[in-house]
PQR file of N, CA, C, O and H, with PARSE charges and radii, in Angstrom:
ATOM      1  N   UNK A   1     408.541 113.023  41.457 -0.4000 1.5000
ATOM      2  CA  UNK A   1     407.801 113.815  42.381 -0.0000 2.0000
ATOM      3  C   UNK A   1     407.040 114.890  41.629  0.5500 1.7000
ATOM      4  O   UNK A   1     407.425 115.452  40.604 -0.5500 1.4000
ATOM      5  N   UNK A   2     406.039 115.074  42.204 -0.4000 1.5000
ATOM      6  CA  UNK A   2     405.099 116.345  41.251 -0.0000 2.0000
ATOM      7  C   UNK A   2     405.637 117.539  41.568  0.5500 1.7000
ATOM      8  O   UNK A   2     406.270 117.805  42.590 -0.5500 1.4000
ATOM      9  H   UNK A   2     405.725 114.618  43.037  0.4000 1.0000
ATOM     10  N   UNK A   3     405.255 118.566  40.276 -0.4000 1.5000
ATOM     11  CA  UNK A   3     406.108 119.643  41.001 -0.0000 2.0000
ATOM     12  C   UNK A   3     405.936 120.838  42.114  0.5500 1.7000
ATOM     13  O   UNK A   3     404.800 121.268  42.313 -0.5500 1.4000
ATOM     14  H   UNK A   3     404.741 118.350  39.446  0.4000 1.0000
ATOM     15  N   UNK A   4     406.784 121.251  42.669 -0.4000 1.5000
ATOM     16  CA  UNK A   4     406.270 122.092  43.441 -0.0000 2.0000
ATOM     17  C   UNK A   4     406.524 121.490  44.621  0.5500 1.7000
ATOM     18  O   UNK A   4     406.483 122.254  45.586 -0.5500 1.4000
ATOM     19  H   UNK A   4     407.707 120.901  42.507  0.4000 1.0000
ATOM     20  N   UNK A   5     406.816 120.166  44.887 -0.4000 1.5000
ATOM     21  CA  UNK A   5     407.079 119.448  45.998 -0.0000 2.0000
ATOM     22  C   UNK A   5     408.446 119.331  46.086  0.5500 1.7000
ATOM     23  O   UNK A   5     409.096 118.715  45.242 -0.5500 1.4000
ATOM     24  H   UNK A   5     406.850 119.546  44.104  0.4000 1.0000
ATOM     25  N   UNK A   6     409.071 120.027  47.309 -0.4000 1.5000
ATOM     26  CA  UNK A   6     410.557 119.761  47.892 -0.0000 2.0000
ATOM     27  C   UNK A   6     411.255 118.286  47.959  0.5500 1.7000
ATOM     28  O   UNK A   6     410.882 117.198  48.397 -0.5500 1.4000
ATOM     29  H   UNK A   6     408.543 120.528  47.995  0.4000 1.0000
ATOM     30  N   UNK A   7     412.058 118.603  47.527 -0.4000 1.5000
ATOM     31  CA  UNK A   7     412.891 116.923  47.249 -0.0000 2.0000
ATOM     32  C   UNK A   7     414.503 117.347  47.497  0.5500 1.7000
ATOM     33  O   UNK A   7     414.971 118.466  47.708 -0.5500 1.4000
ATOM     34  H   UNK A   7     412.361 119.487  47.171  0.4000 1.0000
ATOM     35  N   UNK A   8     415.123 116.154  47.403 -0.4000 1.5000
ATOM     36  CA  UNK A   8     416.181 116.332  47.819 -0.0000 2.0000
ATOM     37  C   UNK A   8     416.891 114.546  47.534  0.5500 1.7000
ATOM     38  O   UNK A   8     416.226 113.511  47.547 -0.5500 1.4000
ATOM     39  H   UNK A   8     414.743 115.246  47.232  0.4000 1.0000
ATOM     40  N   UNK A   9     418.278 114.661  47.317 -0.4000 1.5000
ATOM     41  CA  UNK A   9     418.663 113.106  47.220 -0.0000 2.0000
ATOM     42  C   UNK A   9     420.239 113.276  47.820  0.5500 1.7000
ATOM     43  O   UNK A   9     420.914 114.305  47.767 -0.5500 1.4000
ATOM     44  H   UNK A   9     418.819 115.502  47.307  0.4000 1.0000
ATOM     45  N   UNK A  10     420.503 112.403  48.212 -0.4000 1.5000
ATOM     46  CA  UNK A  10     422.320 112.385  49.018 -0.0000 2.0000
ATOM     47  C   UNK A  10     422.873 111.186  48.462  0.5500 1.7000
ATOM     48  O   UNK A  10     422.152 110.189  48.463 -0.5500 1.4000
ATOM     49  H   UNK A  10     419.955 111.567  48.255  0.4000 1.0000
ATOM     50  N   UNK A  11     424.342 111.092  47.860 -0.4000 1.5000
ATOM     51  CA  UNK A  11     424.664 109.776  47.824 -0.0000 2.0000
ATOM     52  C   UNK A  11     425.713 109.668  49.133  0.5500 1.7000
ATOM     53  O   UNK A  11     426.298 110.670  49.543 -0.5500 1.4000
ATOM     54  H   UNK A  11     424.927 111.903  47.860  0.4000 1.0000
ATOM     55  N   UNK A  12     425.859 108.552  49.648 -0.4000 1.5000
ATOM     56  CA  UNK A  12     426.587 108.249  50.574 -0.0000 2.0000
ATOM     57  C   UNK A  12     427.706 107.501  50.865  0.5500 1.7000
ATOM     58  O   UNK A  12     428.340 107.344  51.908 -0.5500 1.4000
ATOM     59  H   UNK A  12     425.383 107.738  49.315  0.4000 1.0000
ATOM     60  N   UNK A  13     427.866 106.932  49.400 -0.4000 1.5000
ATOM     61  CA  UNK A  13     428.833 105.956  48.930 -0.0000 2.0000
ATOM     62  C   UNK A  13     430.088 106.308  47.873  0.5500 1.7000
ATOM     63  O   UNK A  13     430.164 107.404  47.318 -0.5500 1.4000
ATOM     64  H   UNK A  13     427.351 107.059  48.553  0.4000 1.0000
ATOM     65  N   UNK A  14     430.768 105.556  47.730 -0.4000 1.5000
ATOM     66  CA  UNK A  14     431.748 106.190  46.548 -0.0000 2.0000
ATOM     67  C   UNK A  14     431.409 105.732  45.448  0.5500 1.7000
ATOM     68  O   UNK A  14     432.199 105.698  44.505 -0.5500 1.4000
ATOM     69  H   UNK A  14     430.706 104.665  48.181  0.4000 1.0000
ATOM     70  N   UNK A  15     430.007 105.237  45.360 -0.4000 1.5000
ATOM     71  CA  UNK A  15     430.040 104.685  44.306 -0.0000 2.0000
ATOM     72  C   UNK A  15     428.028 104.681  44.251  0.5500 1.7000
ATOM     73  O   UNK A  15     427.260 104.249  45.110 -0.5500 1.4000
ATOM     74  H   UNK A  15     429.365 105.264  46.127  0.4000 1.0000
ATOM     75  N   UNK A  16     427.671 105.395  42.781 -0.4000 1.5000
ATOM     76  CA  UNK A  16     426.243 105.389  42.780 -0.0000 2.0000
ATOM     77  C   UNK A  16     425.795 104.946  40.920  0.5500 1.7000
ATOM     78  O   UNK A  16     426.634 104.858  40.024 -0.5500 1.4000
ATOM     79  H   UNK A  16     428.294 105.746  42.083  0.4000 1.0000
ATOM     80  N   UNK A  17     424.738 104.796  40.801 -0.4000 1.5000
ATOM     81  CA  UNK A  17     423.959 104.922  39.235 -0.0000 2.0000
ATOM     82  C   UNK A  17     423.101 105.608  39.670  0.5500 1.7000
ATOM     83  O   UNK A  17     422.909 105.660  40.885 -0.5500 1.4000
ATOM     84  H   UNK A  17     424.056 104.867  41.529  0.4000 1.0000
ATOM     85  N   UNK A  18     422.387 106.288  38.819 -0.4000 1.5000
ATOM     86  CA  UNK A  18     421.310 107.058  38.938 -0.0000 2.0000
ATOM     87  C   UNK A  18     420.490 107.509  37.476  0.5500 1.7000
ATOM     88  O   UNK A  18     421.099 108.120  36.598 -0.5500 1.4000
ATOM     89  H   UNK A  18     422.544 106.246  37.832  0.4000 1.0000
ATOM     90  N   UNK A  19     418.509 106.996  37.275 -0.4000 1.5000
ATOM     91  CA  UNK A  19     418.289 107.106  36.620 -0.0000 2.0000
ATOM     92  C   UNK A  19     417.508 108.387  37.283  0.5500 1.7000
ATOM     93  O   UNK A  19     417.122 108.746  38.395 -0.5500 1.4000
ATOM     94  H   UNK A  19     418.014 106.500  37.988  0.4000 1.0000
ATOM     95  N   UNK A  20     417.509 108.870  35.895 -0.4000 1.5000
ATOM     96  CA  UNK A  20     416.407 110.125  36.344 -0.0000 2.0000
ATOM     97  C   UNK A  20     415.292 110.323  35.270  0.5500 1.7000
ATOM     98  O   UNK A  20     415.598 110.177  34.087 -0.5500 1.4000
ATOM     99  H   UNK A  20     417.823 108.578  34.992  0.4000 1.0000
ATOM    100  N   UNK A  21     414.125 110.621  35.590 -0.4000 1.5000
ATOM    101  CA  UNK A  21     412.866 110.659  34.458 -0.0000 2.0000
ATOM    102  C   UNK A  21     412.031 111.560  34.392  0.5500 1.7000
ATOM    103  O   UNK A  21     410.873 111.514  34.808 -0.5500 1.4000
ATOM    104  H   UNK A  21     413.877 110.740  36.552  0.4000 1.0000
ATOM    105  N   UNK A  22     412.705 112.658  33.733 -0.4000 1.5000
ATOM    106  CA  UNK A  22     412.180 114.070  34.163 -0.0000 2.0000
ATOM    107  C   UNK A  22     410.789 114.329  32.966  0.5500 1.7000
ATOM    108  O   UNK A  22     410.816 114.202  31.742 -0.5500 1.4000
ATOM    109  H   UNK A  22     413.645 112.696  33.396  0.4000 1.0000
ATOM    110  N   UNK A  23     409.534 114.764  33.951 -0.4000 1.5000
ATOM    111  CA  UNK A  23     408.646 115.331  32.792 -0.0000 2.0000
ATOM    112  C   UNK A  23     408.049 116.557  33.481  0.5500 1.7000
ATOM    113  O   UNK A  23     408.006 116.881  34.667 -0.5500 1.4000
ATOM    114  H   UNK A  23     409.512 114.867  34.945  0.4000 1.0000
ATOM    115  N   UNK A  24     407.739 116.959  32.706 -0.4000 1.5000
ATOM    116  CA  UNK A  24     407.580 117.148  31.340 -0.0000 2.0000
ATOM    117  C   UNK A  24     409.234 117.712  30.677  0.5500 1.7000
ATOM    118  O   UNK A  24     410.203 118.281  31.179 -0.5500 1.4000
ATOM    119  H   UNK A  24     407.773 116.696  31.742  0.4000 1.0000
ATOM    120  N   UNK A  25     408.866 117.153  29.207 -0.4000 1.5000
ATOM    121  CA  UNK A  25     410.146 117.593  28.944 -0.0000 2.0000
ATOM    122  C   UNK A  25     410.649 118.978  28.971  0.5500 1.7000
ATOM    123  O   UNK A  25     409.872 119.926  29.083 -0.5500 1.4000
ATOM    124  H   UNK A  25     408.078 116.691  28.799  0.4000 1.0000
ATOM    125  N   UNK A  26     411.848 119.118  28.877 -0.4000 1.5000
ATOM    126  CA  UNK A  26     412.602 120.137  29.502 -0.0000 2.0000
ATOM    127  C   UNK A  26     413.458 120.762  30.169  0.5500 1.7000
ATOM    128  O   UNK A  26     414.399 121.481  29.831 -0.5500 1.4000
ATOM    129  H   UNK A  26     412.480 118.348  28.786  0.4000 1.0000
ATOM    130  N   UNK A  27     412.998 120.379  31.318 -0.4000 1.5000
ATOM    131  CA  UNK A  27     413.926 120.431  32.766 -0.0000 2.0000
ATOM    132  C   UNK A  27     415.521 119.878  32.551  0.5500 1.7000
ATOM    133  O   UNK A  27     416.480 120.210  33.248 -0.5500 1.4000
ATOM    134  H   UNK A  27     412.234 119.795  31.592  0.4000 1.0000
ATOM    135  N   UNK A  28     415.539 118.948  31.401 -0.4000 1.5000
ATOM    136  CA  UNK A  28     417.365 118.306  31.322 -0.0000 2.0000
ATOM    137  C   UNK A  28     417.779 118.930  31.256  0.5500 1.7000
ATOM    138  O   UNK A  28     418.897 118.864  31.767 -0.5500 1.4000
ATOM    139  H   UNK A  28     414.760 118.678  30.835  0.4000 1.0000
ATOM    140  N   UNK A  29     417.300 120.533  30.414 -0.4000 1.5000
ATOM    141  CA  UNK A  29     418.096 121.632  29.923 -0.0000 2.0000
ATOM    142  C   UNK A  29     418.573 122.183  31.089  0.5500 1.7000
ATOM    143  O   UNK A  29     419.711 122.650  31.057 -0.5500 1.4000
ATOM    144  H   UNK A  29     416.392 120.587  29.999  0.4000 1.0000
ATOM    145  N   UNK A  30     417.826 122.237  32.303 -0.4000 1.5000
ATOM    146  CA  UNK A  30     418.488 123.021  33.420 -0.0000 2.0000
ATOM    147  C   UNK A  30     420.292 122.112  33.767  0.5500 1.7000
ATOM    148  O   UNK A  30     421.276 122.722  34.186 -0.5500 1.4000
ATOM    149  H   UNK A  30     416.901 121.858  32.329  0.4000 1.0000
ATOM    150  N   UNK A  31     420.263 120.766  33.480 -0.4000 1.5000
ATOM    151  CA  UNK A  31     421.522 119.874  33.675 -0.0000 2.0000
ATOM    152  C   UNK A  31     422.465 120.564  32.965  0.5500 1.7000
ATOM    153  O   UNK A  31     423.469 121.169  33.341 -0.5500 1.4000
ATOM    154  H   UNK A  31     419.464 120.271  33.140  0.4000 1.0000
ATOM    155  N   UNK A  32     421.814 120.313  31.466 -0.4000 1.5000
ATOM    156  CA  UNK A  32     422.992 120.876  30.621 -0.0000 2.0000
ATOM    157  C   UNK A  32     423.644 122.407  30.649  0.5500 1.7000
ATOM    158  O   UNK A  32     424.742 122.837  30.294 -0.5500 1.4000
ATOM    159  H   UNK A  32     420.998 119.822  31.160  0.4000 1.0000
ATOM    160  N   UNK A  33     422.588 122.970  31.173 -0.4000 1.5000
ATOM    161  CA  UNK A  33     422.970 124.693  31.023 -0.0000 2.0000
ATOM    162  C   UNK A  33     424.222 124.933  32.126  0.5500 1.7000
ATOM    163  O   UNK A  33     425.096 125.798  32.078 -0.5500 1.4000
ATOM    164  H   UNK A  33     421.696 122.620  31.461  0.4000 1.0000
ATOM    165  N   UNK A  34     423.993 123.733  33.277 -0.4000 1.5000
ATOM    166  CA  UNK A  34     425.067 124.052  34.213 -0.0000 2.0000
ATOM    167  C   UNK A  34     426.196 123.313  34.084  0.5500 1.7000
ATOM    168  O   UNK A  34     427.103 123.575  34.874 -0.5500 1.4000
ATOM    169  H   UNK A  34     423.283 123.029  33.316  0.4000 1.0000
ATOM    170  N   UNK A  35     426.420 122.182  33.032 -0.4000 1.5000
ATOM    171  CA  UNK A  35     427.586 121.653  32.712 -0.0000 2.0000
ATOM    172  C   UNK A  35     428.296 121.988  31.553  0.5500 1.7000
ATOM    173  O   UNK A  35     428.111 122.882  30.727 -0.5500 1.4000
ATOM    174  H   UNK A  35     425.683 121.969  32.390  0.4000 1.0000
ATOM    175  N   UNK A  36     429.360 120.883  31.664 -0.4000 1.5000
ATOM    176  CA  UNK A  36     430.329 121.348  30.561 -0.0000 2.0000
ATOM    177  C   UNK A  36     430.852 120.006  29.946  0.5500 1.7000
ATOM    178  O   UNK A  36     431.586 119.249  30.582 -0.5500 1.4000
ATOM    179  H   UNK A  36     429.510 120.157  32.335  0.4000 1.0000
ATOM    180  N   UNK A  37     430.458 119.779  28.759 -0.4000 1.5000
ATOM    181  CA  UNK A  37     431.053 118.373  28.074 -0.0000 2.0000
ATOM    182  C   UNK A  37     432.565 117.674  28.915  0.5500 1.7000
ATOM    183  O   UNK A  37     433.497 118.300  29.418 -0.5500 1.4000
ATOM    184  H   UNK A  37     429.862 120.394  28.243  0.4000 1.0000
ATOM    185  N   UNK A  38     432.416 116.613  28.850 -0.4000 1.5000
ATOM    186  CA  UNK A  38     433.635 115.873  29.545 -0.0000 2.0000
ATOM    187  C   UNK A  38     434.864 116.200  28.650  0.5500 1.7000
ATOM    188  O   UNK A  38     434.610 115.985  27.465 -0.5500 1.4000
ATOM    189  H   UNK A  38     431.658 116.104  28.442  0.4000 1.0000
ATOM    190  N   UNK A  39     435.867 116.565  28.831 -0.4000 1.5000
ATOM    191  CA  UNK A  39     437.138 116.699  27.726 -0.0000 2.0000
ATOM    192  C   UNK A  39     437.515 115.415  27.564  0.5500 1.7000
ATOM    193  O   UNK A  39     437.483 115.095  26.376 -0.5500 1.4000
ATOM    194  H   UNK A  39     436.074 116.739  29.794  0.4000 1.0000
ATOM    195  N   UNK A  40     437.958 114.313  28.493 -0.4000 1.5000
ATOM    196  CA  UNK A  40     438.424 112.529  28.575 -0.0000 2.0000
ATOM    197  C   UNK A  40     436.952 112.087  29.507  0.5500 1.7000
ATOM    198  O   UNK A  40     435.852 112.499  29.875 -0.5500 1.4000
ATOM    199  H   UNK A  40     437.985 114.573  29.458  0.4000 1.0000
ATOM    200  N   UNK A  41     438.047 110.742  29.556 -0.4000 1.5000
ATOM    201  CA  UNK A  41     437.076 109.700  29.861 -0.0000 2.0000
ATOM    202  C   UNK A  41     437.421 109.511  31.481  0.5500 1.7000
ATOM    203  O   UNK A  41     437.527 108.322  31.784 -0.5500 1.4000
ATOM    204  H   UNK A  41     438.940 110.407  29.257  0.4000 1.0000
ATOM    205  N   UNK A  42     437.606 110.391  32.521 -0.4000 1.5000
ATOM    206  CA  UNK A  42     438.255 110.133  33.746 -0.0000 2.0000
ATOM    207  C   UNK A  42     437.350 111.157  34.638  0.5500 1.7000
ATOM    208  O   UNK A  42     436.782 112.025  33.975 -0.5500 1.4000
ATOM    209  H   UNK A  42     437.520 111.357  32.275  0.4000 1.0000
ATOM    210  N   UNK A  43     437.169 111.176  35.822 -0.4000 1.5000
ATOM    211  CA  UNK A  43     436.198 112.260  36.614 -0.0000 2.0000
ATOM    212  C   UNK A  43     437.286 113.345  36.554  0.5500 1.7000
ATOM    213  O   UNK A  43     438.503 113.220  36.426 -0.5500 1.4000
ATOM    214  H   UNK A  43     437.630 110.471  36.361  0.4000 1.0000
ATOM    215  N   UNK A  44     436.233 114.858  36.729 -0.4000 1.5000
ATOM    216  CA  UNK A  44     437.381 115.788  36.829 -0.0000 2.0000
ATOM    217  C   UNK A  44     437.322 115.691  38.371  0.5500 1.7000
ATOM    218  O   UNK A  44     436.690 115.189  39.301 -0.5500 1.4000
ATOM    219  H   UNK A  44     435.243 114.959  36.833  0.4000 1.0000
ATOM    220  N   UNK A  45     438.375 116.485  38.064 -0.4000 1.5000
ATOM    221  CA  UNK A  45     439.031 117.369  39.769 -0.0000 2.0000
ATOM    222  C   UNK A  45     437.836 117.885  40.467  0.5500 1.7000
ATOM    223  O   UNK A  45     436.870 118.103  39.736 -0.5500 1.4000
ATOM    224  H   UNK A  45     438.888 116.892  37.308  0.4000 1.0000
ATOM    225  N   UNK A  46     437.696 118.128  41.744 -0.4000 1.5000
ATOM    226  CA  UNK A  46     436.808 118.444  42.680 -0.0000 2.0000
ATOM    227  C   UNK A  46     436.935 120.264  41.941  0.5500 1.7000
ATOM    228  O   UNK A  46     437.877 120.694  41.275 -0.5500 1.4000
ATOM    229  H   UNK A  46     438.481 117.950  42.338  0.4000 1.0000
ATOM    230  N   UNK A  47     435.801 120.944  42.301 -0.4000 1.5000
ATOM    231  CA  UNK A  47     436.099 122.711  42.284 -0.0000 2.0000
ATOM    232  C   UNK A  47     437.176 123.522  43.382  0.5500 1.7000
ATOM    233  O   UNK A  47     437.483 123.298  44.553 -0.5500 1.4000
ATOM    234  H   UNK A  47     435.035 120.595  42.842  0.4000 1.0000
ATOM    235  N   UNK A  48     437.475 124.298  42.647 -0.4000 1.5000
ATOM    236  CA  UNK A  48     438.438 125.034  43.278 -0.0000 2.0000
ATOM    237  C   UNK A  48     437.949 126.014  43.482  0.5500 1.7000
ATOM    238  O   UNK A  48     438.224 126.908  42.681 -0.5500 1.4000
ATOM    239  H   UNK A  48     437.226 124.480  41.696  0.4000 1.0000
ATOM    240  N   UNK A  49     436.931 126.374  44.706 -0.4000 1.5000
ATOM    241  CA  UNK A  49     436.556 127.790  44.900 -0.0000 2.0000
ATOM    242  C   UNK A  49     434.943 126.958  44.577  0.5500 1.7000
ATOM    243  O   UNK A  49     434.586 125.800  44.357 -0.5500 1.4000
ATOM    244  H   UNK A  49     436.708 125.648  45.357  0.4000 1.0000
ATOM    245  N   UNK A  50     434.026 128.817  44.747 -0.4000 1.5000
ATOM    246  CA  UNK A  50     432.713 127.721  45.158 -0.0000 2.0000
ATOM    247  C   UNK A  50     432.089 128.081  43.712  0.5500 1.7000
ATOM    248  O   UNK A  50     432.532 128.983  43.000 -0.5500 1.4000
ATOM    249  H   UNK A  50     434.316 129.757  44.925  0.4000 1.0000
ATOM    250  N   UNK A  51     430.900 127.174  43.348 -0.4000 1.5000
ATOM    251  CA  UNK A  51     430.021 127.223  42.281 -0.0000 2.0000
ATOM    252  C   UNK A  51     429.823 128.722  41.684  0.5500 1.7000
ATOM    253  O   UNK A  51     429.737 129.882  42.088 -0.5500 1.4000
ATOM    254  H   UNK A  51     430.540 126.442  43.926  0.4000 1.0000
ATOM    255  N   UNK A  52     429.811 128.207  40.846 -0.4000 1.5000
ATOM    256  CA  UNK A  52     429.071 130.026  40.288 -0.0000 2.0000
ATOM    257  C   UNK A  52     427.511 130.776  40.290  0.5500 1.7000
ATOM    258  O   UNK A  52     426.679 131.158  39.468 -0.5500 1.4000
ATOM    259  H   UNK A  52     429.881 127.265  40.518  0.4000 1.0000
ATOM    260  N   UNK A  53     427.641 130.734  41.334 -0.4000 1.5000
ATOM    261  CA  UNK A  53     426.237 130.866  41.948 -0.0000 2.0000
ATOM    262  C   UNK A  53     425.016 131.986  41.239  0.5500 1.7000
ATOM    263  O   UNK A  53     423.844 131.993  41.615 -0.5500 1.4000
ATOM    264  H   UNK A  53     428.317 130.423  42.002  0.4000 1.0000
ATOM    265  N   UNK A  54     425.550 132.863  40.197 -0.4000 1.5000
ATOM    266  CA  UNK A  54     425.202 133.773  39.498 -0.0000 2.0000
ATOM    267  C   UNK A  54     424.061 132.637  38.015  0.5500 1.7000
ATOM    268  O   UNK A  54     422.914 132.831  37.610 -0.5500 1.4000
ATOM    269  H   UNK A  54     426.503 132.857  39.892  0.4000 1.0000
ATOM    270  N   UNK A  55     425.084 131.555  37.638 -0.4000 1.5000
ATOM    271  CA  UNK A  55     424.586 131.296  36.625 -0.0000 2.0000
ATOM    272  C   UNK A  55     423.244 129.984  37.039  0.5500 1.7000
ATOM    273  O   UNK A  55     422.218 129.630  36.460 -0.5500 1.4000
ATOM    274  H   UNK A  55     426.016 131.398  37.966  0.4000 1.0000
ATOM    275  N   UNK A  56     424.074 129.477  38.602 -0.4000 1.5000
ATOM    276  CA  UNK A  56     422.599 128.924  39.651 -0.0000 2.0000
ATOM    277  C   UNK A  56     421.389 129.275  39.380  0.5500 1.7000
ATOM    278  O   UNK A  56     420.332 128.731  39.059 -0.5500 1.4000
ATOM    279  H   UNK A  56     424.908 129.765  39.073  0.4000 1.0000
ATOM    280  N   UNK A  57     422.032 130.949  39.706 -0.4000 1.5000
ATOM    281  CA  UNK A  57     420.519 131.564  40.492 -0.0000 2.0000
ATOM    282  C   UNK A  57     419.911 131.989  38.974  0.5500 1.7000
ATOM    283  O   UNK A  57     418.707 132.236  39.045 -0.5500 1.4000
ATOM    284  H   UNK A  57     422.890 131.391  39.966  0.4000 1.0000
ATOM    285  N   UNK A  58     420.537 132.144  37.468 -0.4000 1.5000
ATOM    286  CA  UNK A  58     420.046 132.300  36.224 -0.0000 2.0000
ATOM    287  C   UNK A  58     419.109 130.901  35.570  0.5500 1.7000
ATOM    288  O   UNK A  58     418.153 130.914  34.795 -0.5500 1.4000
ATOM    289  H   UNK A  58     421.515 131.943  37.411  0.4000 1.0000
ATOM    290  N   UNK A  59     419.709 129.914  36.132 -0.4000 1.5000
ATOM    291  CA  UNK A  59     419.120 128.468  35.667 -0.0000 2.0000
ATOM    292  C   UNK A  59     418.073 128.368  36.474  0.5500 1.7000
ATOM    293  O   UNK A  59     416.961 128.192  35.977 -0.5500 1.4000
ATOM    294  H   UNK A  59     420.486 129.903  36.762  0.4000 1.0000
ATOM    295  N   UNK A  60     418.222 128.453  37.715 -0.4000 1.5000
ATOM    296  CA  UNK A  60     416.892 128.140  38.448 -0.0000 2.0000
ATOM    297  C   UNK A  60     415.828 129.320  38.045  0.5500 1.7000
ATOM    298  O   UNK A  60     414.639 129.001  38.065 -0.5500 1.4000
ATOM    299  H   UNK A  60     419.126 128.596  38.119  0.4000 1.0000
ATOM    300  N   UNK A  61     416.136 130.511  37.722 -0.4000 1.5000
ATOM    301  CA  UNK A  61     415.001 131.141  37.494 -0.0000 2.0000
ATOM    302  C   UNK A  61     414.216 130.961  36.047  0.5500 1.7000
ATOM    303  O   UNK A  61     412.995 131.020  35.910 -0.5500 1.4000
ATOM    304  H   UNK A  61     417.102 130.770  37.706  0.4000 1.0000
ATOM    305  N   UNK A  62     415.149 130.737  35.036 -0.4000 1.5000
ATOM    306  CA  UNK A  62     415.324 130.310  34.233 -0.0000 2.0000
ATOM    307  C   UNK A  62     413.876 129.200  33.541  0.5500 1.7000
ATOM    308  O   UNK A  62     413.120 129.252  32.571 -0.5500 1.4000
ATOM    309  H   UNK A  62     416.142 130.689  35.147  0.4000 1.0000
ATOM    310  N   UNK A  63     414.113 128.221  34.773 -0.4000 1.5000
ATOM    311  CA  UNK A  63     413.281 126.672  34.847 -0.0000 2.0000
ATOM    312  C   UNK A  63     412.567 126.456  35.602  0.5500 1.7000
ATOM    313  O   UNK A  63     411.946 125.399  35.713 -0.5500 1.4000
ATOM    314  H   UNK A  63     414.727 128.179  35.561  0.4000 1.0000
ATOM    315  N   UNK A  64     412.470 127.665  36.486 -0.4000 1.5000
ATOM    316  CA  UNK A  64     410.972 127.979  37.633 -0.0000 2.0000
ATOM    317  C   UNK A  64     411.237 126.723  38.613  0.5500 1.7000
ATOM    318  O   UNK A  64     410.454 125.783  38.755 -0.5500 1.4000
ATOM    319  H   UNK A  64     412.975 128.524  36.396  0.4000 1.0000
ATOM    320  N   UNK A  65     412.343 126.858  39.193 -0.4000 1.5000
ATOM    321  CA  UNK A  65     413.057 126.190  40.135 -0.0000 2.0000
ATOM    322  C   UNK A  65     413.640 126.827  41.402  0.5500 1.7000
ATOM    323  O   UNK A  65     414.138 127.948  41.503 -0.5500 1.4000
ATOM    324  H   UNK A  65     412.979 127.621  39.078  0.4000 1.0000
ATOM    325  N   UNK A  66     413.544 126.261  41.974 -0.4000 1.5000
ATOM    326  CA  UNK A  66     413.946 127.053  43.679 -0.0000 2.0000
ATOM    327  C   UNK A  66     414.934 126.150  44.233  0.5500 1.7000
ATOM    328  O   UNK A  66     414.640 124.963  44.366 -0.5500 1.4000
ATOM    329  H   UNK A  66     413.139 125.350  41.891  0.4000 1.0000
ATOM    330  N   UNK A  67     416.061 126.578  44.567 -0.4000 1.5000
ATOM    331  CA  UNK A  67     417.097 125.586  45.486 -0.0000 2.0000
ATOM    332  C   UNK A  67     416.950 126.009  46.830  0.5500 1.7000
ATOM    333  O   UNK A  67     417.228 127.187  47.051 -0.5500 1.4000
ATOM    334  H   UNK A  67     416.300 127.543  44.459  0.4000 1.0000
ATOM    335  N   UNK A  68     416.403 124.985  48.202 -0.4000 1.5000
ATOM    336  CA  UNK A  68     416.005 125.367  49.445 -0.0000 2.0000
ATOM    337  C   UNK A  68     416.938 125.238  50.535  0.5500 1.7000
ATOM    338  O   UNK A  68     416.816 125.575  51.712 -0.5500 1.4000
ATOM    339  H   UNK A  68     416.178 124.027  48.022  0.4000 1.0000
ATOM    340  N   UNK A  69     417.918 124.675  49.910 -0.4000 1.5000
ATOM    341  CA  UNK A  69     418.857 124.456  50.966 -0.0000 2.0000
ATOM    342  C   UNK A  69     419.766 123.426  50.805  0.5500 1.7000
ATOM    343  O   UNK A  69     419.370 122.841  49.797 -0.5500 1.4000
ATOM    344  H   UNK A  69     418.017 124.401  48.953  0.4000 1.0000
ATOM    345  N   UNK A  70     420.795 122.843  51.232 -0.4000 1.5000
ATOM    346  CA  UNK A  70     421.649 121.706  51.486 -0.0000 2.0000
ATOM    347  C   UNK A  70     420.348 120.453  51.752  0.5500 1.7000
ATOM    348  O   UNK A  70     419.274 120.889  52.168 -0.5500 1.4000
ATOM    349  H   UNK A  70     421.117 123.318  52.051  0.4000 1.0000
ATOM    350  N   UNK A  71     420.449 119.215  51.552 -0.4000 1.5000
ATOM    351  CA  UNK A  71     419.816 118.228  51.959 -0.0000 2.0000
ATOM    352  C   UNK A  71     420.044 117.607  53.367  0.5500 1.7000
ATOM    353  O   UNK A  71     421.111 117.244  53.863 -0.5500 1.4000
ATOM    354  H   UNK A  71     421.321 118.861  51.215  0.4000 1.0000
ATOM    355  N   UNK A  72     418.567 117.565  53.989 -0.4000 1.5000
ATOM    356  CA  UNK A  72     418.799 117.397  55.041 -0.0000 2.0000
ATOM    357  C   UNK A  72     419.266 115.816  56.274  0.5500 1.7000
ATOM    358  O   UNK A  72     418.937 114.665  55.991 -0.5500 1.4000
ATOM    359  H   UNK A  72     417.700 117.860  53.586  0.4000 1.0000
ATOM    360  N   UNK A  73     419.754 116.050  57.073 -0.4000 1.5000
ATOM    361  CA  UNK A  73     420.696 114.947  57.304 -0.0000 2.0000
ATOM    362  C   UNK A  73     419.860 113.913  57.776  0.5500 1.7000
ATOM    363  O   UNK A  73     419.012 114.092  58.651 -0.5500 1.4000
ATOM    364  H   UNK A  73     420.021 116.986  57.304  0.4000 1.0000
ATOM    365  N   UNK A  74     420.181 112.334  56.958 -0.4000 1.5000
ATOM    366  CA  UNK A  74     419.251 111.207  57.683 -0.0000 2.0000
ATOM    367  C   UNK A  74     420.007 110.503  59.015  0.5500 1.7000
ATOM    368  O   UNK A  74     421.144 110.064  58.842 -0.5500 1.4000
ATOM    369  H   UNK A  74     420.870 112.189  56.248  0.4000 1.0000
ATOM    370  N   UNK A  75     419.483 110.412  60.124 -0.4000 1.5000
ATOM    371  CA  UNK A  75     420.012 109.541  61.451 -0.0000 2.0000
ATOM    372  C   UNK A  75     419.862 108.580  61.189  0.5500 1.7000
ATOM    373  O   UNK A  75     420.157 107.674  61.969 -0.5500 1.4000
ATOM    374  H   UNK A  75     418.559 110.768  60.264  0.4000 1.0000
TER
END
């Protein structure tokens, strides 16, 4: 999507792949800045308590990114 245009994606299944093809380069860094290397090879645990919304709102400003909301629901 070009930028500047609102997007949004939901998975709905227990089970997804997902390619992503971000340009210009860059933007992955916003992925990595908010993760954390896998320690094993197993999914972690769900969060305990909510996101850290401080280092959110540092990445998105960060990468000239705006988060608009929850994604909205398909009927």
């Amino acid at each position: 999507m070009p930028q500047g245009i609102p997007h949004a994606f939901r998975i709905d299944s227990d089970t997804a792949h997902l390619f992503n093809l971000i340009t210009p380069v860059g933007l992955e860094n916003f992925f990595f800045d908010l993760s954390e290397p896998a320690r094993e090879l197993v999914l972690p645990p769900p969060l305990d308590g909510a996101p850290d919304l401080p280092a959110i709102a540092a990445a998105t400003a960060k990468y000239d990114c705006e988060i608009l909301g929850p994604p909205p629901l398909v009927s």
